[in-house]
N, C-alpha and C positions, 0 to 999 in steps of 0.2 A: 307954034304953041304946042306941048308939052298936053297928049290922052293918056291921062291915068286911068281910063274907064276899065281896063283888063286887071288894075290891083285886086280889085273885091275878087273874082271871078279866080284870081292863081292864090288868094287865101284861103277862100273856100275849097279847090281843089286841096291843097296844101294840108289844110284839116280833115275831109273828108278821109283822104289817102292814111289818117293816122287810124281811123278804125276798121280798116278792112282788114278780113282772118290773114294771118302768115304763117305758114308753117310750125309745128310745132317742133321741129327740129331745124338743126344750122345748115345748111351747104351750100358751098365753095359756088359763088356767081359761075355760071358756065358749066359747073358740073352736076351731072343725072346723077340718081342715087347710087347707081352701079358704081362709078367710077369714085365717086364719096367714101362708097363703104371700102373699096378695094383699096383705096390711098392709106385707109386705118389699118388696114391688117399685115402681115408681115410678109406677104407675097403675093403684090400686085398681079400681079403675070398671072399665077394659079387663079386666082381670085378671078378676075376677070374673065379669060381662058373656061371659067367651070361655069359662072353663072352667065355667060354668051351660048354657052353650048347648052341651054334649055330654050325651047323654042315657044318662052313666054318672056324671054328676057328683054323682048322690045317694051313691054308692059311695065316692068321692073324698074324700067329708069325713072321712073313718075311713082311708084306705086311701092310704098317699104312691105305692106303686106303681101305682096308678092311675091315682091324679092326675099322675103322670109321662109313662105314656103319653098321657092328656089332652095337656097343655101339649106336649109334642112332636107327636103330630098335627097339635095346631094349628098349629104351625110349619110342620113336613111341609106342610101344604095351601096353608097362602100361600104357601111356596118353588115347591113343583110347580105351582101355578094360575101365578104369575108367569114363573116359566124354561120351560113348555112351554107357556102360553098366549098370556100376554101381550108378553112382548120377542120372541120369532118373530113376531108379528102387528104391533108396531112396529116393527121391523125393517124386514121384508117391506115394507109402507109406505112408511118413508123410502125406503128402497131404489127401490121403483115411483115414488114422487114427487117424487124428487130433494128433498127437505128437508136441514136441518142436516146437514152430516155431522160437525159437533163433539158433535151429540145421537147422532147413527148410532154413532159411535166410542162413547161414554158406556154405549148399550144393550148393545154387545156386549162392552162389559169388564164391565158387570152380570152380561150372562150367565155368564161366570166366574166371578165371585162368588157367583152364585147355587148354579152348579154348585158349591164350593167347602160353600157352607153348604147342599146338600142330601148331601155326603157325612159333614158333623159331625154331621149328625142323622141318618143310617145308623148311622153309630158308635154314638150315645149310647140307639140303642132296642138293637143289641147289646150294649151294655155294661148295659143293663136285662136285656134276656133273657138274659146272663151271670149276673146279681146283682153286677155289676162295677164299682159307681158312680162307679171312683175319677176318672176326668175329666169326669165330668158338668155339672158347675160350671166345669172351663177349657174345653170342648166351646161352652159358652154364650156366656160371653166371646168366645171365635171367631168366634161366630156376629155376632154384632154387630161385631165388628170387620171384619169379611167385607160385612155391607150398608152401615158407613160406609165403606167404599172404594167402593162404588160410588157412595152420595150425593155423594161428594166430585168424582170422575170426571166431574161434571157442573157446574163452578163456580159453582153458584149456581141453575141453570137446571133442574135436574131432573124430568124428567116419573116417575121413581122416588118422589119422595118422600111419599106418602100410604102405600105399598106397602114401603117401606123404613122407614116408621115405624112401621107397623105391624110389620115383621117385628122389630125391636128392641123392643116391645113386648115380645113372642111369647119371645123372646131371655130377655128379662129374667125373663118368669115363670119359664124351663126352668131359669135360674140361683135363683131362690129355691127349688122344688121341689129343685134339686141339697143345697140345705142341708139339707135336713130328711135326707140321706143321710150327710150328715158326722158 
């Protein structure tokens, strides 16, 4: 003879399972957040590769607010090593050696820009330490659109462009990280 006594028992389960919290974002059965954001952006490899190499990224796989501040330091660092390192030091240069002043003019509209995309990423670690996400994601876009004005500034000839690919990388992750906020 036929114990239906376990029906009530796996309906009940069945229903309970429908009100428990889920995520407020989607991702991929088996994949940490790391590997989620880094599938959306245009270069897994980087992606992955940068935000592995901060030594909170074990945290990150579980945690988007993390991995937020991640991917924005990261940015953060290339901005600040490039606008207070590197263009005063090429600058200064040209300047002393009489070189291009079609490259000279190029570095110091960089500099603008740079300064430009170190103020969106001020904003977008406040609008974190807000809980404020909402331009997180057009904060990013900015940001990329801010270092190709500079690549461009340089018709062709850019001593930017390893340093501005890089930072459009960086760009790109802080924009996939913004989704998992939407």
């Amino acid at each position: 003879m036929l114990n239906f006594g376990f029906v009530p028992l796996l309906i009940s389960i069945i229903s309970l399972s429908c009100f428990l919290p889920s995520k407020p974002f989607s991702v991929a059965q088996g994949d940490d957040l790391i590997t989620h954001v880094c599938k959306i952006t245009n270069d897994f490899v980087f992606c992955h590769d940068t935000i592995y190499s901060d030594t909170r990224a074990i945290y990150a796989r579980t945690s988007r607010l993390i991995l937020a501040y991640i991917a924005i330091q990261k940015a953060f660092d290339n901005t600040i090593d490039t606008k207070n390192i590197y263009l005063p030091s090429e600058i200064k240069s040209i300047e002393a050696g009489g070189g291009d002043p079609n490259i000279l003019q190029g570095l110091k509209n960089c500099f603008g820009n740079y300064d430009g995309v170190d103020r969106r990423l001020s904003h977008m670690l406040d609008e974190l330490d807000s809980v404020m996400n909402y331009d997180f994601d057009k904060l990013s876009l900015e940001i990329e659109s801010q270092v190709r004005a500079c690549e461009k500034g340089f018709n062709g000839r850019s001593p930017m462009t390893k340093r501005n690919d890089n930072l459009v990388k960086l760009a790109n992750i802080c924009y996939a990280v913004a989704v998992l906020f939407k």
